[in-house]
MIVEX-601585 format. One record per residue (C-alpha): residue number from 1; x negated, y negated, z negated. Coordinates in steps of 0.05 Angstrom, whole numbers. Layout:
N
<node seq="NUM" east="X" north="Y" up="Z"/>
...
***
This chain:
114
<node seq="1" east="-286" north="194" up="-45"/>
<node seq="2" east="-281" north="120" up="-43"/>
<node seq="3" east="-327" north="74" up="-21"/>
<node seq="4" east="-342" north="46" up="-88"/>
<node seq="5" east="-358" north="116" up="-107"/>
<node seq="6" east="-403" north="126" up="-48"/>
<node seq="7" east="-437" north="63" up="-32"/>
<node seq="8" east="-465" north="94" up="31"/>
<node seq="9" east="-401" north="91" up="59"/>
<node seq="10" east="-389" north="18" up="44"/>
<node seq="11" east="-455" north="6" up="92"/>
<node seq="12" east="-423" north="53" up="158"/>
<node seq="13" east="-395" north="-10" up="185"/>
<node seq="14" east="-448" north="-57" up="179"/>
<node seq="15" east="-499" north="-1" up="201"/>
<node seq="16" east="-451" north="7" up="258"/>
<node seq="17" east="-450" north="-59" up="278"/>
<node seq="18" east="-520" north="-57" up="278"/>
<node seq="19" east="-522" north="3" up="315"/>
<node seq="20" east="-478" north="-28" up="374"/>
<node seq="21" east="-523" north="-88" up="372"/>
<node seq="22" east="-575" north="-59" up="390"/>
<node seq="23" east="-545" north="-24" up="448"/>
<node seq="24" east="-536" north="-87" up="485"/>
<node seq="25" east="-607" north="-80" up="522"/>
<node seq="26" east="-603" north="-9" up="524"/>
<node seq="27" east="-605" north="38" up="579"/>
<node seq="28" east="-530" north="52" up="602"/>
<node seq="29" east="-555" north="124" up="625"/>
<node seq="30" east="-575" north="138" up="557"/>
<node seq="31" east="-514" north="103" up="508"/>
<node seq="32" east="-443" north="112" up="520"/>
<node seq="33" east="-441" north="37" up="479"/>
<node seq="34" east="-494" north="13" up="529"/>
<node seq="35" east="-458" north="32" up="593"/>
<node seq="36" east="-392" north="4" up="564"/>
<node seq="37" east="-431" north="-55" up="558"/>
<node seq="38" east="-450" north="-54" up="625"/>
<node seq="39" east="-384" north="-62" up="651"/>
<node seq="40" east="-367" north="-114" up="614"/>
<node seq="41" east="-322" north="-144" up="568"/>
<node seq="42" east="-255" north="-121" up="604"/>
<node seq="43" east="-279" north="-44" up="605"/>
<node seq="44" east="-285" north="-49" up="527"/>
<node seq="45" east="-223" north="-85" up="528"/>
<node seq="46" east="-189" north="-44" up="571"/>
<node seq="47" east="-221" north="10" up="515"/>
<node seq="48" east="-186" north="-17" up="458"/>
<node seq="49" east="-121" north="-18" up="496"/>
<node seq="50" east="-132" north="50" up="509"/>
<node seq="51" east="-141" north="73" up="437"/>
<node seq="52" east="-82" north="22" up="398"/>
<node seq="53" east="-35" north="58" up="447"/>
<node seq="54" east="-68" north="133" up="415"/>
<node seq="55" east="-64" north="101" up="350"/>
<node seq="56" east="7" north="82" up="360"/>
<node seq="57" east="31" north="141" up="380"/>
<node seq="58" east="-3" north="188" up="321"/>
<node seq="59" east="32" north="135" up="272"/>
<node seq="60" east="93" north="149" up="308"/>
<node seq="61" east="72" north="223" up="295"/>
<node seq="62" east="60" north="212" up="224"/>
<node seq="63" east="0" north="259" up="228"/>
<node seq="64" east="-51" north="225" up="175"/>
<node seq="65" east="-117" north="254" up="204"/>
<node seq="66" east="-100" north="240" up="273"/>
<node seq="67" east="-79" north="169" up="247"/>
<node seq="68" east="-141" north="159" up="213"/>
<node seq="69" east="-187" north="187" up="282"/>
<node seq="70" east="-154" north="127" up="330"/>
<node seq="71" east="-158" north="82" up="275"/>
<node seq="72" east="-236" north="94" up="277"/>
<node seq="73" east="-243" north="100" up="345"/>
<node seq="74" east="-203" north="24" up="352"/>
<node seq="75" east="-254" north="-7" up="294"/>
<node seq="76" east="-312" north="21" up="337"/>
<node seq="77" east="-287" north="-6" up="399"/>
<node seq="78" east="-262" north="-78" up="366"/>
<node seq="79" east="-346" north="-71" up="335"/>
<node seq="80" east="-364" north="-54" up="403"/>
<node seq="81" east="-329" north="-117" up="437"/>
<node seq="82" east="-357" north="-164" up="385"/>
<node seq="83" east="-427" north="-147" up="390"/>
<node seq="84" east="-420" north="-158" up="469"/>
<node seq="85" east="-408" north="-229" up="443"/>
<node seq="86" east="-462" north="-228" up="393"/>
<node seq="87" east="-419" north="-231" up="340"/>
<node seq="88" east="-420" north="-174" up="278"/>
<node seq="89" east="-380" north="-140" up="225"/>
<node seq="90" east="-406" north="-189" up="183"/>
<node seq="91" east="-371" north="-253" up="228"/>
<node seq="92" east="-315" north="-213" up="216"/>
<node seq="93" east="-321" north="-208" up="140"/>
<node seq="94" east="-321" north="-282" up="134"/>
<node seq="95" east="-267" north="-303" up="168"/>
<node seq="96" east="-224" north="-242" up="123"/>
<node seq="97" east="-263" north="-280" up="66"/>
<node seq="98" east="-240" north="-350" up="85"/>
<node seq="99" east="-170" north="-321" up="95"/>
<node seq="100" east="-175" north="-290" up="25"/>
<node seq="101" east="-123" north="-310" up="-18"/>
<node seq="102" east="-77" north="-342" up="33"/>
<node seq="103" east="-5" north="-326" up="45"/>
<node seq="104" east="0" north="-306" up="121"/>
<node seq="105" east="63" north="-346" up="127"/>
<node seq="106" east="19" north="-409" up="102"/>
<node seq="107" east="-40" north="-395" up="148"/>
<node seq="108" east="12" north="-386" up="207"/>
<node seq="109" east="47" north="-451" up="198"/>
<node seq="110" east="-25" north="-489" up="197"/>
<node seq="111" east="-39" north="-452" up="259"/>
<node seq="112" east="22" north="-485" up="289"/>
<node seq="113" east="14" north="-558" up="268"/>
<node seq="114" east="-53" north="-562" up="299"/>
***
């Protein structure tokens, strides 16, 4: 079912994003999020390492539900990283917004001039 078909499923990532911001003052003995917090930004980077190399390898697979299982667990790791900043899915959805419509090649060679 697609999200436009189920619009509780277009809300999972901003009531995730939610959910991970309000693990920042949590307990770490009580949130896996929390204690990842806790160590700080390279443990959840070191995280997200972790799972693109899981995701990487079921691509190589080519098994579409494993695929789909690192994908999530990356997205809730990348959420996780920028609500330690105090930044949210919806920061993220603006910049993809802003980018909206421009050819990557374009936005790459403004990147470079600057």
């Amino acid at each position: 079912m697609s999200a436009a078909a189920n619009p509780a499923a277009a809300d999972i990532l901003d009531r995730l994003s939610a959910t991970l911001a309000s693990r920042r003052d949590a307990d770490p003995e009580t949130s896996y999020t929390a204690r990842l917090f806790a160590k700080g930004p390279d443990a959840i980077l070191k995280k997200i390492g972790e799972e693109a190399a899981e995701l990487i390898m079921a691509s190589k697979d080519g098994e579409r539900g494993q695929i789909v299982y690192e994908a999530a667990d990356v997205l809730y790791h990348l959420l996780a990283l920028l609500a330690f900043h105090g930044l949210s899915i919806a920061d993220l959805r603006q910049e993809l917004t802003r980018r909206e419509g421009t050819s990557g090649i374009e936005e790459k060679r403004a990147r470079q001039v600057k």
